[in-house]
N, C-alpha and C positions, 0 to 999 in steps of 0.2 A: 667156393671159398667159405670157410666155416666163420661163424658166427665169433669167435672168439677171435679168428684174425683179422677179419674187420675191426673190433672192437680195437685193438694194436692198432693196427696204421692211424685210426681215427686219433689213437690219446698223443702217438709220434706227431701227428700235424700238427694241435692242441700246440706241443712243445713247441716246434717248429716256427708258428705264428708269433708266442710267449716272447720269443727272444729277438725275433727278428723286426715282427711289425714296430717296436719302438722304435727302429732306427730307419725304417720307411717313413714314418710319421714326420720324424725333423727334417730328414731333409726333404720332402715335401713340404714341410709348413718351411723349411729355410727358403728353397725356392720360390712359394708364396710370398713374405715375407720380401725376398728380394724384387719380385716382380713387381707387386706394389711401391715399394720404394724407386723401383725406376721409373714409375708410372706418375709419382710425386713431383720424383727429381725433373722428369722432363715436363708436367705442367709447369712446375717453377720454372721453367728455363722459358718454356713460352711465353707466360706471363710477363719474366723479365723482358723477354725480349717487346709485345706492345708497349710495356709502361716506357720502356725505354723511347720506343716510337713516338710517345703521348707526351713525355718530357721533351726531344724535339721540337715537334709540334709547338709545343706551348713555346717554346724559345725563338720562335720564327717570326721573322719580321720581312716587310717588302727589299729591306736593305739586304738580307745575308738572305734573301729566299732561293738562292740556287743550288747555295751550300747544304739549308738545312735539308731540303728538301732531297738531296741525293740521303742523308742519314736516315731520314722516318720512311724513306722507300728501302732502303737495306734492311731496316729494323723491321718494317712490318711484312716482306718476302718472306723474312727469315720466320718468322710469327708463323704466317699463312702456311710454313712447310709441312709445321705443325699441327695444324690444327685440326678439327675435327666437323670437317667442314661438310658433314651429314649434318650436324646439328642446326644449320640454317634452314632444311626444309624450304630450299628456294625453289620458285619454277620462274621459268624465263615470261619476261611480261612479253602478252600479246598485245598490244596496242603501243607496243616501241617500234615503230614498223613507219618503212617511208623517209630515211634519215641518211643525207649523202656520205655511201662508205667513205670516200677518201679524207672526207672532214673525221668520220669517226675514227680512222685509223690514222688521221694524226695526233688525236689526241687520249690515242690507248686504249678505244674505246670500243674496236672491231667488235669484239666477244663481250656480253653481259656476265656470260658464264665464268669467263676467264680469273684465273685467282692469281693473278699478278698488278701489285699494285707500280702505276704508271703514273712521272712526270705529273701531269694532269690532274689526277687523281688525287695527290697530295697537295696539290694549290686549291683544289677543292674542300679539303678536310679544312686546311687552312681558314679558307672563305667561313664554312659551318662553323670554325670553335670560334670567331670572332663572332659573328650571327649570333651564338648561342649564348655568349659573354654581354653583349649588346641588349636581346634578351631578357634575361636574368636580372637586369639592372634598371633597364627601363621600365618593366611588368610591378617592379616591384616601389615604382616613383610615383606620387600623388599625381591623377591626372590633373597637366595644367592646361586644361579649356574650359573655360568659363562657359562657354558658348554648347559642349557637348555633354557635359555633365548633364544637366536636366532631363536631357531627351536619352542619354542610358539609362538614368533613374527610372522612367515608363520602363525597358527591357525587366528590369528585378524583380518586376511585378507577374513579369509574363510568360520570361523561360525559365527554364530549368537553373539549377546555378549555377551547373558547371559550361552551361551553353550561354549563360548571362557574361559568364567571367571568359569565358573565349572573344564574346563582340568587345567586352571593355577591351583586353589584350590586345585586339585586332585595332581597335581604335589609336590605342596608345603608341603602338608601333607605326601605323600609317604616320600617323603626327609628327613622330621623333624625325623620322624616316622624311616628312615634305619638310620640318623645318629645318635640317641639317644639312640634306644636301642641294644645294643651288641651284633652282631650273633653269638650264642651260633654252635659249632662246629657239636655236633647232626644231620646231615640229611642237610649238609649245601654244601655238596660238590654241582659244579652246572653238574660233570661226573656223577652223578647218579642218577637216577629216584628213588623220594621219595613216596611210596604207600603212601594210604589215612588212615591215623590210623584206623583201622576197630576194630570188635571182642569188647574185653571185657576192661573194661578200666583198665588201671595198673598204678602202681605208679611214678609219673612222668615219665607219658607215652608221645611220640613225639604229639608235637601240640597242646597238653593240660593239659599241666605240671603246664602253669599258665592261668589264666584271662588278657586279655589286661590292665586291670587297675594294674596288678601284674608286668605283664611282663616293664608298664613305672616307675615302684616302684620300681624292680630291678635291672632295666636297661641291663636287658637281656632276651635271649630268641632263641627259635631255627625255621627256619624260614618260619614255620605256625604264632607260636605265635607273631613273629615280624611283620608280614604280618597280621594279624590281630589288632594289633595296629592301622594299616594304617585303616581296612576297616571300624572300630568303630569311628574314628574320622572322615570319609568319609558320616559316617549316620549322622552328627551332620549337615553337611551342604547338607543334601540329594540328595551325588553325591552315584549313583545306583553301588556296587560295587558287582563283584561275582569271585568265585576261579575256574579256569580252569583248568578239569582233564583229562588226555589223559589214555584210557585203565587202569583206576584205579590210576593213581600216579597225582601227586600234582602237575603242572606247573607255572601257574601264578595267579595274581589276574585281571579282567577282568574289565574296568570301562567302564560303558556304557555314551557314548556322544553325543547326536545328532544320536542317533541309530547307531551307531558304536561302538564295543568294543576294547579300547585300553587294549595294552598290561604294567604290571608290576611286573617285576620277582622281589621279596623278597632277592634271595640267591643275586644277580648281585646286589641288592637295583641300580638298573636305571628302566628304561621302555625301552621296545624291542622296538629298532630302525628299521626304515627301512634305510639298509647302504647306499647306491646312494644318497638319496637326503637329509637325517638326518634330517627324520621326525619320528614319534609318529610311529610304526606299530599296525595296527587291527588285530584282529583273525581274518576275511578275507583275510587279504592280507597275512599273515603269512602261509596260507591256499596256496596258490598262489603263493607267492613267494618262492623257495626254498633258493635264498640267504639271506633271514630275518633269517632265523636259521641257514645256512650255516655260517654266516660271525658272531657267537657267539662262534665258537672254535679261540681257540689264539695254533695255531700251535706249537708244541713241549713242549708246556704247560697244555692246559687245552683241552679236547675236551666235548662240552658242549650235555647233555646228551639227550636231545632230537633232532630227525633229520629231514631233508624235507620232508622223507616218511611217518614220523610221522601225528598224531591232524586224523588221521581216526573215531576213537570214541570217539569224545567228547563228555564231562557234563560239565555242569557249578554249581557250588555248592553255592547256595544263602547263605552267613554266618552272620546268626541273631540266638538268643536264641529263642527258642517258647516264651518265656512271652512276646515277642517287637510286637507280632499279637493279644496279649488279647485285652477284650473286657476293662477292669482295664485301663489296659495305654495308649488306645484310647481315654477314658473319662480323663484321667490325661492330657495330650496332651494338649486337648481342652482348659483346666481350669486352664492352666499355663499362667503367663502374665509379663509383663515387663521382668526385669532379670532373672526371674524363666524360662524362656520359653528354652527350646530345646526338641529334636528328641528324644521320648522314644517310640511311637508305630512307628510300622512298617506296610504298606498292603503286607502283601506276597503276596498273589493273583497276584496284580498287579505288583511285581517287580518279581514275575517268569514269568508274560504272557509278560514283555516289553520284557528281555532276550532271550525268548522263540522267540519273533516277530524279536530282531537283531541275532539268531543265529537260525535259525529257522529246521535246520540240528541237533541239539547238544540238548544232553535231560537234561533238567533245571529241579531242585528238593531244597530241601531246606535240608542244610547240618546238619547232627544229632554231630559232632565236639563241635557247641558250648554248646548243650544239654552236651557231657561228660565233657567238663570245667566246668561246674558248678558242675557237680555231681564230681569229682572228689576235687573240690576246697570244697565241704563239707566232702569230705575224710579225705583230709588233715584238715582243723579245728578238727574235731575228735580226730586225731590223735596228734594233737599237746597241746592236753588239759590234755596229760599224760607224762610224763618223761619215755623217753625211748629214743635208738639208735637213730633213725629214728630222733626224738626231736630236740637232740640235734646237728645231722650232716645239720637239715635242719636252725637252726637258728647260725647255725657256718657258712652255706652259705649267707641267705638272713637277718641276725639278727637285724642288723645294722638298716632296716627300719621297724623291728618289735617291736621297742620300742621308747620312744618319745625322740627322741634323737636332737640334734641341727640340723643334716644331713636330717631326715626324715621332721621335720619341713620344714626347707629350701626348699625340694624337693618338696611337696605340695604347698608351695609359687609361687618356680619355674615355675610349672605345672599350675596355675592359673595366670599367668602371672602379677605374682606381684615380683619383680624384685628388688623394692627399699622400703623404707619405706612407709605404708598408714598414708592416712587423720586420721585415728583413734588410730596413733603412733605404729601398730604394723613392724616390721622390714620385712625388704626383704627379699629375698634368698639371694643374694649375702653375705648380712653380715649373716645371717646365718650360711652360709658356712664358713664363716671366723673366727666361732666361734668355728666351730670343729678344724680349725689349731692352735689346741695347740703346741707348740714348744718341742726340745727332750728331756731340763733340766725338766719343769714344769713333763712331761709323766717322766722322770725317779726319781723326787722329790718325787710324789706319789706314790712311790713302796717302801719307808720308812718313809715316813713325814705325823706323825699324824695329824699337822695342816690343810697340803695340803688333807690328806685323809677327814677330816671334811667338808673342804671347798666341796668335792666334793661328801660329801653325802655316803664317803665311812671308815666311821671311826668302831674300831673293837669295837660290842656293851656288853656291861658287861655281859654277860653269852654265847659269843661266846670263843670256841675255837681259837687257833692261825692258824692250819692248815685250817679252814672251814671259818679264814677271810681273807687267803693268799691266799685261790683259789678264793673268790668272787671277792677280788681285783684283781686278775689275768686277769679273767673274763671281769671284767670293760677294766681294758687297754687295754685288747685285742679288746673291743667294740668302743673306741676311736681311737687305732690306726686306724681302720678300717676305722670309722667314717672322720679321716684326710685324709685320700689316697681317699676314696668316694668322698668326699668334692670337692679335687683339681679339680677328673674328672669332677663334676658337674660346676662348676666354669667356667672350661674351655667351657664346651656347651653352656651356659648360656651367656660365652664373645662371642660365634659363633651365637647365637641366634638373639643378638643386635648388627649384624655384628662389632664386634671389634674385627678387623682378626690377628691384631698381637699379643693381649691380650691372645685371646683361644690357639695361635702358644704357647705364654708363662708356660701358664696354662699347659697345655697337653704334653709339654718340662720337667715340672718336677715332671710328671706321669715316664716318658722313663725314667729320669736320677736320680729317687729316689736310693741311694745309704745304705740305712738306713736298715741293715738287719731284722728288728721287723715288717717294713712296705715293704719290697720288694716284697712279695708273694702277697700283696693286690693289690699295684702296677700293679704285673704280670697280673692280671685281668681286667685291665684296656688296657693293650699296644696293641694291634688289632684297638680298635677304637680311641685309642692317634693317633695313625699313621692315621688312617684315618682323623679324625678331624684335625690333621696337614698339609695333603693334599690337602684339600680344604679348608683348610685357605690360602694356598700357590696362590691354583688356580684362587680365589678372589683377590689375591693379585696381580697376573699377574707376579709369578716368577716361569716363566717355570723348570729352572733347579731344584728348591727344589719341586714342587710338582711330577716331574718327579722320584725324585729322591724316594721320599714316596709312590706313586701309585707304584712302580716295588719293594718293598721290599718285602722278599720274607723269612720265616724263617728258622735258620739255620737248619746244617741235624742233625737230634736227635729230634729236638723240634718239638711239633703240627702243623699242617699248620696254616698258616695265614685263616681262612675261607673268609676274604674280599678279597683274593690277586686276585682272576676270576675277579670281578664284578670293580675292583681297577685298572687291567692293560685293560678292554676293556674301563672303560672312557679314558684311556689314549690313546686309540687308536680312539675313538670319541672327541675326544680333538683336537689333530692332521688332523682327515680329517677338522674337521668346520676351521682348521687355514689354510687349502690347500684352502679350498674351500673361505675362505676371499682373500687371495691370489691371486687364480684364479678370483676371480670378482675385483679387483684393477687392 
């Protein structure tokens, strides 16, 4: 081929390129262009679809929880179909291991792996945004213990600050956590070693009778489940918490600091001192020292049930459900943002190998406890879906916040730390609460007064009988009174919360001196933590002789023990040294 017809075809392509490649160009960059755009379109559509999940969520209450709870499950499937679920860089925990299938596969929980959010799953999320709300509000309240301040003042000096401000947070929350929900009598003595619920699970069986989220709804509990309170709202700020068992029985809960595990006994609701210098004690030094356990019996009274010979074989009992290590709420985690954002995965791995590294004697495992809470709390929905004994004794106990009552509203207000009215006009707890104190004429008008039964939604409907609309109305007032005595208690925490020390003294004054025989018995269920809440209102208040006078009360002979009066007369005897010991340094 000659030089000069090369040189042709070469200028012919030239051409060829000139006219063509522009219109190569666009519609490639058009198909780019498009692909990116689909690429937008369906992030948005993902996104939609969580936030939509996360507005659920946030709308969810124990009352409508069946309803919402099918929604933020459609919402967040449809999310998950999405998503890009490389980007979790999950691996499956090895120390999930040991945990009965049939519990785990009733509560969705077969596969870690699995990217289908279950039932279960979302009463859990639930649990975490209340946790997280609770939280958030309480971290951010002036600590009110007179008694603990001083001795975190020493920590400021000593850690780090963000490991200083983990022990305050850790403190704060245990506190909110003993004073709010009621030590249930159950397993509460601190003279007896409580075994570790094992075996088969049974019906409001110890330590998992309720869910943490049940147990701040009921405002009681026994003190596993009060102690769990604490460690659920401890993962919201991921202070590393674990339970400490000695030859099989329940001790404390263990919070790791700076590689150090402080001690926090539940039944005492304080943290084990160390007595000489009224500081924090470690599982080390508790180890070590035999007057850390020694100076916990209150002579002639109480002898507290673990002793210095004791903590030979310990565990530590990591307390997470298996779904907080799936691979689901790792990717959930991730792809929360702004308000939406808290602590719903967990690394197991990694908070049994830290454990493992500060106690490194003691065999660290992950506790199978909160697995029979949930299987247990799907028991109970079961069971509650039929009219029977069982039905009816359990919503004669906790009924009050099983249905949408003024009290149950308020307490989710309370709980999210909304207090007063919002910018979008809905009301606070406080007047909430104020709504259930109905006075004695209005509650005894409505036990004849058509107009008033109208007013209240409780009028007799033209093809009922008279006896089956005298028990419904019976029914109601007895859910009211309830609802007022509830109320007060609530009130009164509520004035201790937003330290208004004389307020909560008042509140919780006409808890004790309810004199009203229809409301006395509700009452009675309140006076354990009246007294205690009046105690330390006392004790903020810097009136020695009335909180002395409430820490030492003690119940008469015939009636229940007080289950706070151990953990009630050693602050009082840590009260006392820190006043010697101001003394001695003036």
């Amino acid at each position: 081929m000659s030089n000069r017809l090369i040189a042709l075809l070469g200028f012919l392509a030239v051409i060829v390129l000139f006219y063509f490649l522009p219109s190569w160009t666009r519609k490639s960059s058009s198909n780019s262009a498009s692909a990116i755009s689909q690429r937008i379109e369906e992030k948005e559509t993902q996104t939609d679809d969580l936030r939509s999940a996360m507005r659920y969520l946030g709308r969810m209450t124990p009352q409508n929880r069946d309803l919402t709870i099918k929604e933020v499950r459609l919402a967040l499937n449809t999310w998950l179909e999405k998503a890009d679920v490389s980007a979790a860089n999950y691996a499956s925990p090895k120390t999930l291991t040991g945990l009965e299938p049939e519990m785990l596969a009733s509560v969705g929980c077969s596969s870690n792996i699995a990217l289908t959010f279950d039932y279960w799953d979302v009463d859990y999320l639930f649990q975490c945004r209340l946790m997280s709300k609770i939280s958030d509000w309480v971290v951010d309240e002036p600590l009110g213990d007179s008694l603990i301040r001083p001795i975190l003042a020493k920590y400021q000096r000593e850690l780090e600050e963000q490991e200083y401000l983990k022990l305050e947070e850790a403190y704060k929350l245990f506190d909110w956590a003993m004073r709010n929900v009621g030590l249930d009598p159950e397993m509460s003595s601190v003279e007896t070693k409580s075994p570790n619920p094992a075996g088969k699970v049974i019906e409001l069986g110890p330590g998992y009778s309720y869910l943490p989220w049940e147990s701040l709804l009921f405002c009681t509990g026994d003190f596993i489940e009060k102690g769990r309170v604490f460690t659920a709202l401890a993962a919201q700020r991921e202070i590393n918490t674990g339970w400490v068992v000695d030859a099989g029985k329940i001790w404390a809960i263990g919070v790791l600091i700076g590689g150090e595990i402080y001690l926090f006994e539940p039944k005492l609701a304080l943290p084990i001192l160390e007595p000489d210098e009224l500081r924090f004690a470690t599982l080390e030094e508790a180890k070590k020292n035999p007057r850390i356990l020694r100076r916990l019996d209150l002579p002639g009274r109480f002898d507290y049930a673990f002793n210095p010979g004791d903590l030979n074989f310990l565990e530590l009992f990591v307390d997470q459900p298996p779904v907080a290590a799936s691979a689901r709420m790792k990717l959930l985690e991730q792809n929360l943002l702004g308000e939406e954002r808290m602590k719903v995965y967990q690394d197991i791995d990694a908070l049994v190998k830290n454990f493992q590294t500060a106690a490194p004697k003691a065999t660290v495992k992950v506790w199978d406890l909160p697995l029979k809470a949930q299987f247990h709390a799907l028991q109970i929905r079961d069971k509650l879906r039929i009219t029977s004994d069982f039905t009816q004794q359990y919503r004669m106990v906790n009924g009050n916040w099983m249905w949408d009552s003024f009290a149950a509203q308020g307490r989710m207000r309370h709980l999210s730390g909304k207090f007063k009215k919002s910018s979008d006009g809905k009301q606070g707890a406080f007047a909430l609460y104020m709504k259930c104190r109905l006075d004695a004429e209005t509650l005894k008008k409505l036990e004849w007064d058509p107009d008033m039964q109208k007013a209240f939604g409780m009028e007799k409907q033209p093809d009922e009988s008279k006896e089956n609309h005298k028990g419904r109305l019976m029914s109601h007032l007895f859910d009211l009174r309830r609802a007022k005595v509830d109320a007060t208690m609530l009130a009164a925490q509520l004035h201790f919360d937003r330290g208004n020390y004389l307020e909560s003294i008042n509140w919780f004054q006409q808890l004790l001196n309810n004199d009203k025989p229809q409301e006395q018995l509700f009452a009675k269920r309140w006076e354990n933590i009246s007294r205690y809440g009046i105690a330390r209102s006392y004790q903020e208040l810097g009136d020695e002789a009335k909180f002395n006078e409430y820490l030492t009360y003690s119940s008469p002979a015939g009636q229940a023990a007080n289950p706070h009066e151990a953990g009630n007369r050693l602050r009082l005897r840590y009260l006392k040294d820190l006043n010697a010991q101001k003394a001695g340094a003036e």
